[in-house]
N, C-alpha and C positions, 0 to 999 in steps of 0.2 A: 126375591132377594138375590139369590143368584145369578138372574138374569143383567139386575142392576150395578150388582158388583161386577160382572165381567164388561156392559158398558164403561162402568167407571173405570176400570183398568184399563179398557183400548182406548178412554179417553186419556187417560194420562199419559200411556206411551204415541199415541199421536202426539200431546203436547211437550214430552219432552224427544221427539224426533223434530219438532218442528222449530224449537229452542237449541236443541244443536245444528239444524240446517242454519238456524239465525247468526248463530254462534261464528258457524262456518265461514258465511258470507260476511259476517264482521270481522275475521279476522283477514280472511282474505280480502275486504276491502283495507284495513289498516296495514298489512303487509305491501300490497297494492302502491298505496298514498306513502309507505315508507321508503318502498324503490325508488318512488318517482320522487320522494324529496331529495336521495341520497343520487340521484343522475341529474337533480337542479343543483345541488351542493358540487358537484363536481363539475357542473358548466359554468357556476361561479368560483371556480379555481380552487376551491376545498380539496386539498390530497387527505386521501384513505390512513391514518394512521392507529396505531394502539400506544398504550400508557399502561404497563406495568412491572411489578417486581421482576429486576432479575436475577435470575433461575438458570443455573447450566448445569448439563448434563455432565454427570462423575466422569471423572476422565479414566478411562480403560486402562491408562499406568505409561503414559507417554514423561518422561524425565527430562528437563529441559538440560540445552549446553550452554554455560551462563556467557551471554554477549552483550554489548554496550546497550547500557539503557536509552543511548540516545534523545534522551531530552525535549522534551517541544514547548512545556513551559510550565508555570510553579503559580501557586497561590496560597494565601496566608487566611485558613478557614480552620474555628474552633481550636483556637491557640495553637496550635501546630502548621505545618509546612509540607506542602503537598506538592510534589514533580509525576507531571506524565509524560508521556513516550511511548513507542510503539511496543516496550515489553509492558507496560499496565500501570498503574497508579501507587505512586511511592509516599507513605504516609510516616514523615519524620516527626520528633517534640523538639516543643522550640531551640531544646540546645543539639539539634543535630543528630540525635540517636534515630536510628530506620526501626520504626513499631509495627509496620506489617508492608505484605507487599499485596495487592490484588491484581493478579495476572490476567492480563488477556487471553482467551480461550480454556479459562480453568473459571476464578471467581467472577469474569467478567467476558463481556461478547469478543467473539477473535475477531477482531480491529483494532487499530492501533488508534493511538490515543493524542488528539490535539489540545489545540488551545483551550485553558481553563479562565473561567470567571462564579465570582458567588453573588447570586441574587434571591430576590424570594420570584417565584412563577407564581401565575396565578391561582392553578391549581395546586398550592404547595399552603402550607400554617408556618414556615419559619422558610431562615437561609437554607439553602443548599448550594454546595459545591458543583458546578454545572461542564461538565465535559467532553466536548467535539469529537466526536469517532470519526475514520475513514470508513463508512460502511454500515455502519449501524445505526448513524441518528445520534442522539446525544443521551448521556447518563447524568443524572442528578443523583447526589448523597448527601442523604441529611445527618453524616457521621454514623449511623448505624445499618443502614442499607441501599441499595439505589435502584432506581427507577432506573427504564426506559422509555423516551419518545422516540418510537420507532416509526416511521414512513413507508407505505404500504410498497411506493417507489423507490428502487434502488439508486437513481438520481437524486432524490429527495434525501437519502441517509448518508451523503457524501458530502458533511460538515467540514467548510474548510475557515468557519469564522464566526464568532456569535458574541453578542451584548445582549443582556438582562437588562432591560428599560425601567424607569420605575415606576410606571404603570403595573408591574407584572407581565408583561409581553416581552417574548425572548425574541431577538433576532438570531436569524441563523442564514449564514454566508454557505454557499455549495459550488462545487465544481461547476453547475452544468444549466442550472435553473436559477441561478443570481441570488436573491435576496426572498427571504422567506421569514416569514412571523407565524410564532405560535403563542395564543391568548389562552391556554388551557381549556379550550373548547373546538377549534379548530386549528388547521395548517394549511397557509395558503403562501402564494406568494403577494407579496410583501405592496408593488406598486408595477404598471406594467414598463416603467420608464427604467426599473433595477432587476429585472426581469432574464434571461436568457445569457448570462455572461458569469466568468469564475472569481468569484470575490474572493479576494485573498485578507483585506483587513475592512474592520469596523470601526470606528469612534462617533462618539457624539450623544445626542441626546435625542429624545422624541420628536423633536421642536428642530432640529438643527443637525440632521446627520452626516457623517463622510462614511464612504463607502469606497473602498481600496479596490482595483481588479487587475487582472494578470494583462489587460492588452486594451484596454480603454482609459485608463489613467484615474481620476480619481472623479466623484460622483457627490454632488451637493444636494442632496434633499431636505427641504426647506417648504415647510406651509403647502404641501403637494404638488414643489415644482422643483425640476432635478434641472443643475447647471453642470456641467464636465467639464472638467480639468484633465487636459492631454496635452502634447506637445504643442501643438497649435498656439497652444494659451501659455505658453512659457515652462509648461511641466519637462523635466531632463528627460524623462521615457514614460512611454506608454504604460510601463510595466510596475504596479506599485505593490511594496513587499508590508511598509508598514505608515498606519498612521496615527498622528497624536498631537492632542489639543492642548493647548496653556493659552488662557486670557481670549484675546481674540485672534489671535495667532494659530494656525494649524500648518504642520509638518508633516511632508508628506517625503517619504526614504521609496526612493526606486536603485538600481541596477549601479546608474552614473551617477548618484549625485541626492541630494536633499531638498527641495522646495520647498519654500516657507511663502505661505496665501495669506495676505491680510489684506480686506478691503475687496474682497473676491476676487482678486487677483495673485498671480504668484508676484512676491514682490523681489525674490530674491534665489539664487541656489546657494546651499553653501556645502563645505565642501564634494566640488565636482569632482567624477571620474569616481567618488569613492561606494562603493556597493553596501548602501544604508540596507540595514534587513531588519533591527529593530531602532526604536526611538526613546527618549526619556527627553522632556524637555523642563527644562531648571529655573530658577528663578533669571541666573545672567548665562548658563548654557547649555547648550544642547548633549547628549551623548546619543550617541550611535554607534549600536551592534553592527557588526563587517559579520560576510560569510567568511574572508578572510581578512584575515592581520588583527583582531581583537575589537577593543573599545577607544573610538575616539569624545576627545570632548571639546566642544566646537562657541564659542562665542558669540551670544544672540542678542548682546545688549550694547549700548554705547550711541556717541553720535551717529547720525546718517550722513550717509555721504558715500562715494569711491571710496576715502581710504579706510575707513571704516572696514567695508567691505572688502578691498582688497586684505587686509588682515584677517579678515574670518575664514577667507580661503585657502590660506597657503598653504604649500606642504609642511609636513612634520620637518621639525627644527629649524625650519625659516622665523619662525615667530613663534613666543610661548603662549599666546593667545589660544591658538591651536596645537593642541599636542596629545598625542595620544598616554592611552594611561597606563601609569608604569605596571607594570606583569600582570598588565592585560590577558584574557584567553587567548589562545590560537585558536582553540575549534570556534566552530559559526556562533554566535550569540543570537540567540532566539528571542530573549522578551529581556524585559526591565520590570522590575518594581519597588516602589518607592511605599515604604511603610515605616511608620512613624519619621524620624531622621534617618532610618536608615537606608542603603541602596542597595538592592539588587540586581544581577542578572544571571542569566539562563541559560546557559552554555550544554552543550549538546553531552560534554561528562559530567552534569552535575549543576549547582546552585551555587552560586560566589558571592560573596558581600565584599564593598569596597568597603577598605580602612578608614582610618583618619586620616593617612598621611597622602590618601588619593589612591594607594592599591589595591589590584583585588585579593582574593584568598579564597580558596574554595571549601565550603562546608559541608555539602550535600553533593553525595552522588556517587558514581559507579564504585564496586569494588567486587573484585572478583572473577572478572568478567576474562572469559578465553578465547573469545574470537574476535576477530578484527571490527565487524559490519553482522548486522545483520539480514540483507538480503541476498539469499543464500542460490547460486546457479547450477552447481552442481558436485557431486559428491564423490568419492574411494576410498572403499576401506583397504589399504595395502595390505600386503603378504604378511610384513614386518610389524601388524598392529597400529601403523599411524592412520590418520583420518585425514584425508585430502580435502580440502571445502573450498571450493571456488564460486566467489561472490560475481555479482551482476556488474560491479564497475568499482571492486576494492581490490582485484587482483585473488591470491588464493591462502589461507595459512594449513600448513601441514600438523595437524595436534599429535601430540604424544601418546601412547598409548596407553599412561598413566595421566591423561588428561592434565597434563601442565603444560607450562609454555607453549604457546602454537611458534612455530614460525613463520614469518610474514614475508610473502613476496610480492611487488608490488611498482611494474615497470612501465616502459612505454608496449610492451608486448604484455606483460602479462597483466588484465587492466580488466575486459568484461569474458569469462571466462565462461564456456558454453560445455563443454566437458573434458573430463579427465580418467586417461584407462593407464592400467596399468599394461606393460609387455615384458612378462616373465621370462622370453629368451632372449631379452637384450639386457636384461636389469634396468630397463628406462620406465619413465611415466610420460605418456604426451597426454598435454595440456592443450585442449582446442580452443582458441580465442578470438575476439573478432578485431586483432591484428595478426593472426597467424599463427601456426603451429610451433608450439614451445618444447622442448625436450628435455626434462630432467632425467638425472640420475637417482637410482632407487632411494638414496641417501635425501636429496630434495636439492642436488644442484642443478644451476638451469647448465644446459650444456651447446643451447645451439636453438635458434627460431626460424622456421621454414617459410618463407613466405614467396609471392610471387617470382622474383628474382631467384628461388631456392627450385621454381619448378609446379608452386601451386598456380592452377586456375586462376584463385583469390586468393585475396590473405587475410576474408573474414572465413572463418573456417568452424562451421554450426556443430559437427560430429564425425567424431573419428573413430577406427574400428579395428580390431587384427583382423586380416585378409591373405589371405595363403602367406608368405614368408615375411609379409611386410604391413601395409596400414593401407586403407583406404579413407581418405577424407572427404568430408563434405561440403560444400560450399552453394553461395548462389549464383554460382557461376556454371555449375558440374559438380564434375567427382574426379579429385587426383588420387591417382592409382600408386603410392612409393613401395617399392620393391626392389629386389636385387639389380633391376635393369633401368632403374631411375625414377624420374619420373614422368606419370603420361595419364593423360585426364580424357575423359569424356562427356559429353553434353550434347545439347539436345538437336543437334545438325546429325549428331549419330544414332540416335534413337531415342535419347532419354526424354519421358514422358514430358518435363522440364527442368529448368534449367535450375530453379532455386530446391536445393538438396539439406533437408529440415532432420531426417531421422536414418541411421545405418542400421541393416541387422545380416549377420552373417553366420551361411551352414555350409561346411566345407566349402567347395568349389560355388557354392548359389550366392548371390551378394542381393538383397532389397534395399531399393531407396524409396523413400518415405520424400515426397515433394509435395510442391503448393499445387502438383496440378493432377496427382495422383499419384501409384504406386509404379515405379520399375523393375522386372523380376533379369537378374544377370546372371548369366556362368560363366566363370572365366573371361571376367572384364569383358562381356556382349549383350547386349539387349536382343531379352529374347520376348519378352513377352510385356504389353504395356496395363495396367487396371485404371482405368476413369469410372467415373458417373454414369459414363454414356454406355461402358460395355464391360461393368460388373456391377457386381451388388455392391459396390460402396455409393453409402450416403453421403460423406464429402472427401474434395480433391486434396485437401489442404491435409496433408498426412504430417502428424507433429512426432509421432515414436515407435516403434516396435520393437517386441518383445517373443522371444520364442517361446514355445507354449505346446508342449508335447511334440509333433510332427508336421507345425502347423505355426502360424505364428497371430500373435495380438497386435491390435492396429489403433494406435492413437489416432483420431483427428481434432479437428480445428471446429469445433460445432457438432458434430454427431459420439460424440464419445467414443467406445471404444467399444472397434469392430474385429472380426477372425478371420483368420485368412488360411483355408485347409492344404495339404500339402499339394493337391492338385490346381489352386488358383483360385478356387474358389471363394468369395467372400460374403459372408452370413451377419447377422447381426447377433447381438449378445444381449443379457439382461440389460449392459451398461451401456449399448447403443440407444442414448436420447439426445433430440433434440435441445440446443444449445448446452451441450454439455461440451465443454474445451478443455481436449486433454495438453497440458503445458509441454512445448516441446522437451523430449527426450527426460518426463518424467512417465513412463511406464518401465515396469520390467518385473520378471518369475524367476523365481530362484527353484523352482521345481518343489517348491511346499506353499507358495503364497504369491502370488498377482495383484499389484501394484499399481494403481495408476494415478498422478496427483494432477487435481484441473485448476482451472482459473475462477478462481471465487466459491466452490461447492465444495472443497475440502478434498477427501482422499476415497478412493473408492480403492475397496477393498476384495479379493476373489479368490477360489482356490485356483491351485496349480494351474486346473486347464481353462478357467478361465470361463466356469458355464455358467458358478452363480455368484452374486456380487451385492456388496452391499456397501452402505456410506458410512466415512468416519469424520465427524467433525467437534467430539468433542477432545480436550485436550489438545489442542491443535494452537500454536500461535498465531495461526491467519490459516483461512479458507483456501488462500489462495498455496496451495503445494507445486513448489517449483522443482525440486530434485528429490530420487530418493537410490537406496540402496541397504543392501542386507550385505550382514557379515557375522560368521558363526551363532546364528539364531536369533542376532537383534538388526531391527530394521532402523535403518536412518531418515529422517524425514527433513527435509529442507524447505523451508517455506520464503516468502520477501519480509519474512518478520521472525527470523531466528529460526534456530536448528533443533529437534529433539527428538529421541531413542527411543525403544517399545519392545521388549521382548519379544520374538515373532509369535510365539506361542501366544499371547496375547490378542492378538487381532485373528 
């Protein structure tokens, strides 16, 4: 019995050894057979994506500084009235009250927020409100929480356009990759004829589409055959901002002018020269959003003929045919929407509905708001507690130190603003721009701009710096030296590694520049010493900021992150030295308790003093993308291309 019982036993552990070797070999044949579906799924143009709740991490106690909502467009879902924009998703009731806000990089992904539409998808049981990100793919809210369709490819999550079919198939318009559909099972692109180009608008139906793009003109797919509409063909510009269908007439708004296709042909422009950016077309008129001058409304019915025509064109007050509409917006008009009788549009501060008597009036939108723009280039906390904030192409406003009124400067010099120092033994602030060096007074008047004819190099001037009694600037030309004895510039016929000068840092008599082609070590305005690729340990040439850092300094680049540079020249890597990591020009710096560096698209990376360990910060962040920063009495400033906001230092 014995005997038989331990047969029996090594009979069954034979067979359950041999039922997991089976096991084994099944699964890795079925793992096997799943690779190899998802590498045929991907050579039939299926992109990698995922579909779920989103979920963001608490934000570590970052305070936002409230700036224009900026606008992009509006939609009328679940009785209320819904505006997005690059600060997040504004959920008004019908009669105008704001009932919450969902912020990008808090309730929602830090990307800024485009054009809306409400459909049902196919993986969806009702409507949901459908939302274009710059970077993230699109959000859908079914009024209680939202999804994402997110794209495993960053080209892919760069929604610059989308229509809900009634199929259940979403188009989605991208910078980079054309026309893409998603059927709730896959995401591919869309036909290879709408394929590789940046779609900027959509209209139409499944049966009969237009497809708008930045530089090929407009795009007719039709029963699986794509016709274009370009200059060639009578279109004002290559360049289409918006388009819109009535009957069998379609409108298409570019740069110069308006085309109106009937019969596949363009049959007509009307008003030319004027910069259509959105459409409404009416039963007898058209209206059209301007980037500037407001709302026109244009004449699309009557006999044919020249005069006919020649009246649909003319300029304002030649003919009431044509006339713009009385208190119109000035900011750009973004969209239109026609619900029930009444009209709307979308204006970059807010939601406006026209009157009765043909005006607008604005209902929805900004309040509160202390800064000028929100893409923010760089930063000063002054002596005197103001906050300097100098934008990417708005010029700069100085805030209060009671956060009220900014003031707003904003010239042919002071325009895209690259940095801003203060100099304590002049009372002055320069202001580095890419028309020249600005010079205020501590108070914030401008007092004088330094530009070529003044003595610089160039008069695009990337970073300025104190330098023994006076400033050193930077440019891509060299480096002008202003000092007691004037001024006098160096470049790369004198030694400098090269000639385009991205980042300054300076220790007494030692001056480093930070260039596109590597590092220059100076004393006493002379090149002593050059660092490349070729004969240091830097990983790339392209040096975007540094930062002193003990006895030693921190080294932004352009692709390799952020490298160290020892007092002797040597240069080492860091935790935060990775591939394709982009540190943004003249966003690093240590304030001797915390190191600082903000990149392009990966948010903030964070370090102690000297810079040995480091880690990522991306939640609470209005955009990934950190363009300036700076610390003043224990709080750090954070400047992103999608608003500004605070953090005790102790925090991070």
């Amino acid at each position: 019995m014995r005997i038989e019982r331990r047969t029996v036993a090594v009979l069954a552990i034979v067979m359950a050894l041999l039922c997991v070797a089976a096991t084994g070999i099944a699964v890795w044949k079925a793992q096997r057979a799943l690779n190899g579906s998802e590498r045929m799924l991907r050579t039939a143009g299926n992109l990698p994506f995922t579909v779920h709740t989103v979920t963001v991490s608490p934000n570590p106690g970052f305070e936002t500084i409230p700036a224009p909502g900026a606008f992009k467009s509006a939609a009328s879902f679940q009785g209320g009235f819904y505006l997005a924009g690059p600060a997040g998703l504004y959920a008004y009731s019908e009669d105008g009250a704001l009932q919450h806000l969902y912020r990008c990089g808090l309730e929602l992904p830090a990307a800024s927020l485009g054009q809306m539409a409400v459909g049902t998808l196919a993986d969806a049981h009702q409507p949901e409100l459908l939302i274009a990100t710059s970077g993230e793919g699109v959000l859908a809210f079914d009024g209680r929480q939202f999804r994402q369709i997110r794209a495993e490819e960053p080209e892919a999550r760069q929604i610059t356009a989308l229509l809900p079919l009634a199929s259940g198939r979403l188009l989605l318009g991208t910078a980079k990759l054309g026309l893409l559909v998603y059927d709730g099972k896959t995401l591919k692109a869309f036909h290879p004829t709408t394929s590789g180009m940046y779609v900027t608008a959509l209209a139409g139906t499944e049966s009969d589409l237009w497809i708008g793009t930045l530089d090929r003109g407009v795009l007719d797919w039709r029963g699986g055959q794509t016709q274009q509409f370009s200059e060639a063909q009578g279109l004002p510009d290559a360049r289409v901002e918006a388009v819109a269908i009535r009957g069998d007439a379609v409108y298409v708004g570019t740069p110069v002018g308006t085309a109106e296709l009937s019969g596949d042909k363009v049959a007509r422009v009307l008003a030319p020269g004027r910069y259509a950016h959105a459409l409404l077309p009416q039963s007898d008129s058209l209206l059209i959003g301007e980037i500037e001058g407001g709302i026109l409304s244009i004449p699309i019915t009557g006999p044919a003929g020249s005069r006919s025509l020649r009246r649909a064109i003319r300029l304002p007050g030649e003919d009431a045919d044509r006339r713009r509409e009385a208190a119109s917006p000035v900011n750009p008009v973004e969209q239109f929407l026609a619900i029930g009788n009444d009209l709307y549009a979308v204006s970059s501060d807010g939601l406006l509905r026209r009157n009765p008597e043909g005006g607008w009036s604005r209902i929805m939108g900004d309040a509160g708001a202390l800064l000028t723009d929100r893409d923010i280039s760089a930063l000063l906390p002054a002596a005197d507690g103001r906050l300097w904030i100098g934008y990417f192409d708005r010029g700069l406003d100085i805030l209060s130190a009671t956060d009220g009124p900014a003031t707003h400067v904003e010239n042919d010099h002071v325009f895209c603003v690259n940095r801003i120092v203060d100099d304590p033994r002049k009372g002055a602030v320069a202001v580095a721009t890419a028309n020249g060096l600005a010079m205020f007074s501590a108070d914030g008047r401008e007092r004088q701009v330094l530009d070529r004819e003044s003595g610089l190099i160039s008069g695009h001037v990337t970073d300025v710096i104190l330098y023994g009694d006076g400033m050193a600037a930077a440019t891509p030309a060299g480096i002008t030296f202003l000092d007691a004895s004037g001024a006098h510039s160096l470049y790369a016929f004198e030694g400098l590694v090269n000639n385009h000068v991205y980042a300054l840092g300076a220790r007494d008599n030692q001056l480093l520049a930070g260039t596109l082609g590597g590092i220059s070590l100076l004393r006493n305005g002379q090149v002593e010493r050059n660092l490349t690729t070729a004969n240091s340990g830097l990983k790339a040439n392209w040096i975007t900021g540094l930062a002193r850092a003990g006895d030693g300094w921190l080294v932004g680049t352009y692709g390799n992150g952020v490298m160290r540079l020892d007092a002797g020249g040597n240069v080492a890597a860091t935790e935060a030295t990775r591939n394709g990591v982009i540190v943004n020009p003249g966003a690093i710096l240590s304030d001797g308790m915390v190191t600082l560096a903000g990149t392009m698209g990966q948010g903030l990376l964070v370090s102690d003093a000297a810079g040995m360990r480091w880690r990522w910060v991306t939640a609470g962040l209005p955009s990934l993308n950190v363009t300036a920063l700076a610390v003043d009495k224990g709080v750090v400033y954070v400047g992103t291309d999608n608003g500004l906001v605070r953090i005790d230092e102790g925090k991070l």
